[in-house]
C-alpha positions as CSV (number, residue, x, y, z in Angstrom):
1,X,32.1,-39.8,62.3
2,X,33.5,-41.2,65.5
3,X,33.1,-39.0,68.7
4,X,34.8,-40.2,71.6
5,X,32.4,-39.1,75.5
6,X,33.6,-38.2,78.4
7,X,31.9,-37.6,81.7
8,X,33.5,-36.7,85.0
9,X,31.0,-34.6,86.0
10,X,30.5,-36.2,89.6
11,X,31.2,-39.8,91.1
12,X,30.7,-41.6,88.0
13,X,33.7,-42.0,85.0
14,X,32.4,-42.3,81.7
15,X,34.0,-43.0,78.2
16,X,32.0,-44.6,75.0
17,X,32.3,-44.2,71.3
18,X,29.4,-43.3,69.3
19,X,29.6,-43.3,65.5
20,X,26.8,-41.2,63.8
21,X,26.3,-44.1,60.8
22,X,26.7,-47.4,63.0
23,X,25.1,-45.4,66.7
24,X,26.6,-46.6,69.8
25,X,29.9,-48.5,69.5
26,X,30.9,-49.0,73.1
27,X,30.9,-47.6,77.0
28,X,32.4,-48.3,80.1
29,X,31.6,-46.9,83.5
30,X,32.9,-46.7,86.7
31,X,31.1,-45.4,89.6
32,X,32.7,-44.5,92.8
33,X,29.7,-45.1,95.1
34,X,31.5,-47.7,97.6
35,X,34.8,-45.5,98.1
36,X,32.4,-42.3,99.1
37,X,29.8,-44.8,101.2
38,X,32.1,-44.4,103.8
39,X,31.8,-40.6,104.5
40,X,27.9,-40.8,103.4
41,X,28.0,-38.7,100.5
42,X,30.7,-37.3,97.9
43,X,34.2,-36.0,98.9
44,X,35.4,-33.8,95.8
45,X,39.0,-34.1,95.8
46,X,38.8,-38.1,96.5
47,X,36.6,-38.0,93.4
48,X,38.7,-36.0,91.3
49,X,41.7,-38.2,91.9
50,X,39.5,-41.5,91.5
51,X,38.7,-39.8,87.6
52,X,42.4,-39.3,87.4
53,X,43.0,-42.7,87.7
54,X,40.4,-44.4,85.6
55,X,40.1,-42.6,83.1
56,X,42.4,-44.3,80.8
57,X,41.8,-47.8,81.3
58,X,38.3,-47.4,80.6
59,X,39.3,-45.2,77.1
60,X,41.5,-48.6,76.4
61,X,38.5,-50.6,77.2
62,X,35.9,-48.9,75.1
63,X,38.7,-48.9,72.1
64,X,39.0,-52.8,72.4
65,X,35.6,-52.9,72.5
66,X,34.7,-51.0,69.2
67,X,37.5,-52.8,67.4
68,X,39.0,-48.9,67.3
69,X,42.0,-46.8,67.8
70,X,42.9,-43.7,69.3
71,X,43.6,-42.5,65.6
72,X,40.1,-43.8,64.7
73,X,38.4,-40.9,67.0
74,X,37.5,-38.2,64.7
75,X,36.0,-35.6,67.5
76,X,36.1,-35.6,71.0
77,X,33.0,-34.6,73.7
78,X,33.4,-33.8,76.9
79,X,31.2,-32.5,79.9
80,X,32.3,-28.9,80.4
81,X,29.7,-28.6,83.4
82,X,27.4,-28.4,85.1
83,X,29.8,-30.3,88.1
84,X,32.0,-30.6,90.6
85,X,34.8,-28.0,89.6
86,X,37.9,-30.8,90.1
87,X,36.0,-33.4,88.5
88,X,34.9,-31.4,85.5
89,X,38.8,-30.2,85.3
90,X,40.0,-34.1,84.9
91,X,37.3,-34.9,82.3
92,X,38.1,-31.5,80.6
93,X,42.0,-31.6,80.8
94,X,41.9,-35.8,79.1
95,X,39.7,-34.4,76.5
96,X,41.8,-31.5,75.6
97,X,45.3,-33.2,76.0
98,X,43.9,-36.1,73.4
99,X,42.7,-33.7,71.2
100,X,45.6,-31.8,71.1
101,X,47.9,-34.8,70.8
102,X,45.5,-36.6,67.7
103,X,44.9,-33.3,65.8
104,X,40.8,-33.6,66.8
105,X,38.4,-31.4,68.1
106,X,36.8,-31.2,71.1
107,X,33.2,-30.1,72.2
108,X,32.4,-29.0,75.5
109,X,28.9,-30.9,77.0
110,X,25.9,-29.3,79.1
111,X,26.3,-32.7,81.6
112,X,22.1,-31.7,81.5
113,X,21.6,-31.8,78.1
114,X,23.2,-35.2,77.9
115,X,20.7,-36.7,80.1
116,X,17.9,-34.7,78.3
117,X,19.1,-36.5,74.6
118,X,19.5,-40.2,76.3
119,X,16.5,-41.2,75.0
120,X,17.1,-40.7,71.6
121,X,20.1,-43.4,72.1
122,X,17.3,-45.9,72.1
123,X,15.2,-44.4,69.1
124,X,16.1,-44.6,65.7
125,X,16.2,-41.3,64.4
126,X,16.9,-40.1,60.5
127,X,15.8,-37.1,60.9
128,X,18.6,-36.1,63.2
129,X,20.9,-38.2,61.4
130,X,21.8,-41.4,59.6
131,X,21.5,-44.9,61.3
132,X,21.3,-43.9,65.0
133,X,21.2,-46.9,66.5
134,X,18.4,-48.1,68.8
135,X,20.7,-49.7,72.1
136,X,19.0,-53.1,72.1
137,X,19.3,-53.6,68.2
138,X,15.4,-53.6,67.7
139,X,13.4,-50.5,66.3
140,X,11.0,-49.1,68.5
141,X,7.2,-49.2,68.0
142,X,7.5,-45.2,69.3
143,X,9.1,-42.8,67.9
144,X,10.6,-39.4,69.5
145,X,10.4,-36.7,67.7
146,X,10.5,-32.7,69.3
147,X,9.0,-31.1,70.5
148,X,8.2,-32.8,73.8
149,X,8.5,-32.1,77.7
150,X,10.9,-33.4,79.1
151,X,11.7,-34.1,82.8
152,X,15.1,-34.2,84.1
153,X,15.1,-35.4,87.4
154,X,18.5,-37.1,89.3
155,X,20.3,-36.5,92.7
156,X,21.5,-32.6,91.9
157,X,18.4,-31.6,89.2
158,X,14.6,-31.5,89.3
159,X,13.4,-29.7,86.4
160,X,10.7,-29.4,83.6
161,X,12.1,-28.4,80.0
162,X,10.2,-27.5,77.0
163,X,12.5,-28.8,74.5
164,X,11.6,-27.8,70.6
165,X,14.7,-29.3,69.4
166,X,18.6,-29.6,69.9
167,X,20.0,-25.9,72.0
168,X,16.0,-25.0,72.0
169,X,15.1,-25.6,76.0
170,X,12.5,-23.4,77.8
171,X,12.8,-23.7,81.5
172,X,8.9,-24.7,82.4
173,X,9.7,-25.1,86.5
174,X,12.7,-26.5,89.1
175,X,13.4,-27.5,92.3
176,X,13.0,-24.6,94.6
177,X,15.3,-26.6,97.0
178,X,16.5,-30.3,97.3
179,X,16.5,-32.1,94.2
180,X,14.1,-35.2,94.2
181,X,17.4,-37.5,94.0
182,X,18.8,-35.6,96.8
183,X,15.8,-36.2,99.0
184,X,15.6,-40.0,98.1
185,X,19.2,-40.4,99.0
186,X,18.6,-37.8,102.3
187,X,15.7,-40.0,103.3
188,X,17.5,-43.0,103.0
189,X,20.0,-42.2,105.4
190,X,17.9,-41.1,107.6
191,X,16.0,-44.9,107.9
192,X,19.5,-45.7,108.1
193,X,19.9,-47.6,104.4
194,X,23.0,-45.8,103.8
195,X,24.9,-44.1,100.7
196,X,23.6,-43.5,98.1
197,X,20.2,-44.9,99.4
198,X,17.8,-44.3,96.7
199,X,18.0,-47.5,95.3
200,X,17.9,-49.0,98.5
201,X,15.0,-46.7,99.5
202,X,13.0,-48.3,96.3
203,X,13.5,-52.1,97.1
204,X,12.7,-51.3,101.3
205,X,9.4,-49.1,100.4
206,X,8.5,-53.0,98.1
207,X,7.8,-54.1,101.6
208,X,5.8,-51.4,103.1
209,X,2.6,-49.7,103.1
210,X,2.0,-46.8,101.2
211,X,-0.7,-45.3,103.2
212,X,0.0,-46.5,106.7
213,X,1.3,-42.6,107.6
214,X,-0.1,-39.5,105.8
215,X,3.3,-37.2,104.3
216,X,3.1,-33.9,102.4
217,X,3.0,-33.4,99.0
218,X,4.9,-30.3,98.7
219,X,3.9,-27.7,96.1
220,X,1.4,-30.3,94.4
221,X,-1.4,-27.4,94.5
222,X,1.1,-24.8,93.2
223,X,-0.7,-23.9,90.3
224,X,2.6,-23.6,88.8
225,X,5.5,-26.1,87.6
226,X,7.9,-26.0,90.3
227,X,8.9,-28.5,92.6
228,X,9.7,-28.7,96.3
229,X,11.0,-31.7,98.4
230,X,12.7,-30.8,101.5
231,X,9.1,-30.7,103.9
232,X,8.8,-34.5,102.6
233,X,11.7,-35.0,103.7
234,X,11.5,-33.6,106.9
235,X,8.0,-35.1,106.9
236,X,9.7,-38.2,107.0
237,X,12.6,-37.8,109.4
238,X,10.0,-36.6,112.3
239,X,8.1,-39.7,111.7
240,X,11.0,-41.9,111.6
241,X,11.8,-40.9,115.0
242,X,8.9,-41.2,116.4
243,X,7.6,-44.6,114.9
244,X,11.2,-46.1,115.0
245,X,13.0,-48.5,112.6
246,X,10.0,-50.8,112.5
247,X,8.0,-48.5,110.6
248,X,10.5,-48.1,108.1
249,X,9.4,-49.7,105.1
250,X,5.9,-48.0,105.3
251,X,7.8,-44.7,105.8
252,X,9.8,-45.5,102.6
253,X,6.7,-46.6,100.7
254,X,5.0,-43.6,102.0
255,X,7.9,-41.1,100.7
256,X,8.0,-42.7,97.6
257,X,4.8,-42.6,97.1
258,X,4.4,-38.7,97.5
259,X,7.3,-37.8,95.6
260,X,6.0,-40.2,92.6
261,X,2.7,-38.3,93.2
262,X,4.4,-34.9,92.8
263,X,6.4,-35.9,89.8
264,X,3.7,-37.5,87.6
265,X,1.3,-34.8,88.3
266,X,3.7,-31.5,87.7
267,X,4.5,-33.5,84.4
268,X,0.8,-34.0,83.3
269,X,0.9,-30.2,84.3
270,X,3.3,-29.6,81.9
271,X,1.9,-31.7,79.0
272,X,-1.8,-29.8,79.5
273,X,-0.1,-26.7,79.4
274,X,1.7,-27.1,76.0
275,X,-0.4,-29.0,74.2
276,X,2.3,-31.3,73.8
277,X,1.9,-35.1,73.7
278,X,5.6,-36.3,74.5
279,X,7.3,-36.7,77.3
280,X,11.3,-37.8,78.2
281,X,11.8,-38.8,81.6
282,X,15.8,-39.0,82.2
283,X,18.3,-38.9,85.2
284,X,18.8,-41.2,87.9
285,X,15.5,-41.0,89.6
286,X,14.3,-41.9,86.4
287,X,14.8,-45.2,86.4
288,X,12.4,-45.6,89.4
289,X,10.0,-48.8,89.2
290,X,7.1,-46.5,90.4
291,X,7.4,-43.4,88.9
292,X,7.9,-45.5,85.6
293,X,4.4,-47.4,86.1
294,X,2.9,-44.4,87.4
295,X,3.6,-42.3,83.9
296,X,3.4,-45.1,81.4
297,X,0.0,-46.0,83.8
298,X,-1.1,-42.2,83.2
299,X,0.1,-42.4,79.5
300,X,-2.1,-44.5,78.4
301,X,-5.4,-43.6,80.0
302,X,-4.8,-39.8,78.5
303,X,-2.8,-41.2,75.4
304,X,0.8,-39.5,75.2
305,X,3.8,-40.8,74.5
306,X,6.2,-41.1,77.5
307,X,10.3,-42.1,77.0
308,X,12.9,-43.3,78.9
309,X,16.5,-44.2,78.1
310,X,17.7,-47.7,78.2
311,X,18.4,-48.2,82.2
312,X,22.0,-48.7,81.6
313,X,22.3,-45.2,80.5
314,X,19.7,-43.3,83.3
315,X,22.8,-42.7,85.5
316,X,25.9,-40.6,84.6
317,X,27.1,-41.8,81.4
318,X,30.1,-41.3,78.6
319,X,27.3,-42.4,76.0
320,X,25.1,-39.5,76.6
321,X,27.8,-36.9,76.2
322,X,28.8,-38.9,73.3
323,X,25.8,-38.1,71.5
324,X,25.1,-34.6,72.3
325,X,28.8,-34.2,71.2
326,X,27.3,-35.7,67.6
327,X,24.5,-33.5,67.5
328,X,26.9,-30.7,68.0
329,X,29.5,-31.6,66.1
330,X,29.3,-28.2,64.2
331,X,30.7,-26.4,67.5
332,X,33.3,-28.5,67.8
333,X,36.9,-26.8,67.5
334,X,40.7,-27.2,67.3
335,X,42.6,-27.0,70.9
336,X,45.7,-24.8,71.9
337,X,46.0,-26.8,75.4
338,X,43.6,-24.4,76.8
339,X,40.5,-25.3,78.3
340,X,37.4,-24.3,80.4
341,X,34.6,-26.0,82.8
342,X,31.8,-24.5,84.2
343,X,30.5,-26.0,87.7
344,X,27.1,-24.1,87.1
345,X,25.9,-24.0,83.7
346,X,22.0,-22.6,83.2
347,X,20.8,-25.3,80.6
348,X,17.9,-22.7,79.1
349,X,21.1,-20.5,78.0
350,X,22.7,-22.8,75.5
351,X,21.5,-22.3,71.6
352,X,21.0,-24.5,69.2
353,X,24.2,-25.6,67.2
354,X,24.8,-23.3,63.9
């Protein structure tokens, strides 16, 4: 079966095909980070028209890619929310107009629960299905298989998930304010690195030292799974202005360094707790050099299993919600034009498909 993704969730337009016997056919992705640099962060309606007008060229694209036509696509997946309202509504609105045009289904996507599945993208998996394709065409030496934590950690969400299979996600602990993403970008601006400045952030803090100034690690002592970021970043805006833009890259090492520290230790937390021996790291932060060393490090000196999903695919992606929309295929359901999005969306409330 061949289920067409969408994702408009945010700043990024996403379309793939993904065929449940041959795995990932195709994706295309455009992001919209140098049109909302400008104004330092996203504007909503400039990123609701910028969906508007690339969506279809990148649906042509993927189709040339795959060797497919439209009248190939036998469902059609789509991220219903969490989101920015106007975004989800263009993502939404292309899914349900196809569908209602081709005769297909459509299937509404937690934009989460996307990012939580990634890693299977790269794992071959029959028990979920036949001939999911690993993304680089080589099988892995792991294999993923739930239950397993899983930590979903981007610019909007920090949170740690029990997940005991597909719909099956217990909320283990969240942000209690800015998301870890959020702060990286935050923190980046305020060294003057620009939008979005997490990546930036990253390759500045190569050049610093770590330990040069002493910053927070919010909530590490907790004694419970929940994060906090917003005193490291304000940790690291007082010192920026008082040590100045020469201190920079050991203020960035420094903040990357506590909020590494944080992550890896609330998700050892969360392994010791369970019992479990698997963990999935996805979202944007997730692709992180040092929080990827730091848990593959701490992975094998207390032997679990940590997984990641192919870098192309840690950001917003159409593959992702191509896949969940597979694995829920059973929800899927005819259209009447009508259509719904939800810009907040608990992930702990879905169920698992029927």
């Amino acid at each position: 079966m061949l289920v067409l993704g969408i994702e408009s969730s945010c700043d990024e337009t996403g379309l793939a095909l993904y065929d449940t016997e041959a795995g990932l056919l195709a994706h295309a992705l455009h992001s919209q980070v140098a049109m909302h640099a400008e104004y330092g962060g996203v504007v909503p309606e400039l990123a609701s028209r910028d969906h508007i007008r690339r969506a279809l060229p990148l649906l042509k694209r993927v189709l040339a890619e795959a060797g497919m036509a439209l009248k190939d696509i036998d469902a059609i997946a789509y991220t219903q929310g969490p989101g920015l309202a106007g975004a989800l509504l263009v993502g939404a609105s292309i899914a349900s107009g196809l569908g209602l045009a081709l005769g297909k289904p459509t299937v509404g996507i937690h934009h989460l629960e996307g990012h939580l599945l990634s890693p299977l993208l790269a794992e071959p998996r029959p028990e979920l299905g036949s001939g999911i394709t690993p993304m680089n065409g080589h099988e892995s030496p792991l294999k993923l298989r739930f239950p397993f934590i899983a930590l979903l950690v981007s610019g909007g969400h920090t949170q740690l998930m029990r997940v005991d299979g597909v719909g099956r996600y217990e909320m283990l602990g969240e942000t209690v304010d800015d998301a870890a993403g959020e702060a990286f970008d935050k923190t980046a601006q305020l060294l003057g690195l620009g939008y979005p400045g997490g990546p930036a952030l990253s390759r500045l803090a190569e050049q610093g030292d770590a330990y040069r100034f002493k910053l927070p690690r919010p909530m590490l002592n907790s004694h419970n799974l929940d994060f906090s970021f917003a005193g490291l970043k304000t940790a690291a805006l007082t010192l920026a202005r008082k040590e100045g833009p020469t201190a920079a890259a050991d203020i960035a090492a420094g903040f990357q360094e506590a909020a590494v520290d944080v992550l890896a230790a609330k998700c050892l937390a969360a392994l010791k707790q369970t019992g479990l021996k698997r963990l999935v790291v996805a979202g944007g932060v997730g692709a992180n050099k040092n929080l990827r060393a730091r848990l593959d490090a701490e992975a094998e000196q207390k032997r679990f299993q940590v997984f990641y999903p192919p870098l192309a695919l840690c950001t917003d992606n159409g593959a992702m919600i191509a896949f969940a929309g597979a694995m829920r295929l059973t929800e899927a359901q005819g259209h009447d034009g009508s259509f719904t999005v939800r810009p907040r969306w608990d992930l702990s409330s879905l169920t698992a498909p029927s």
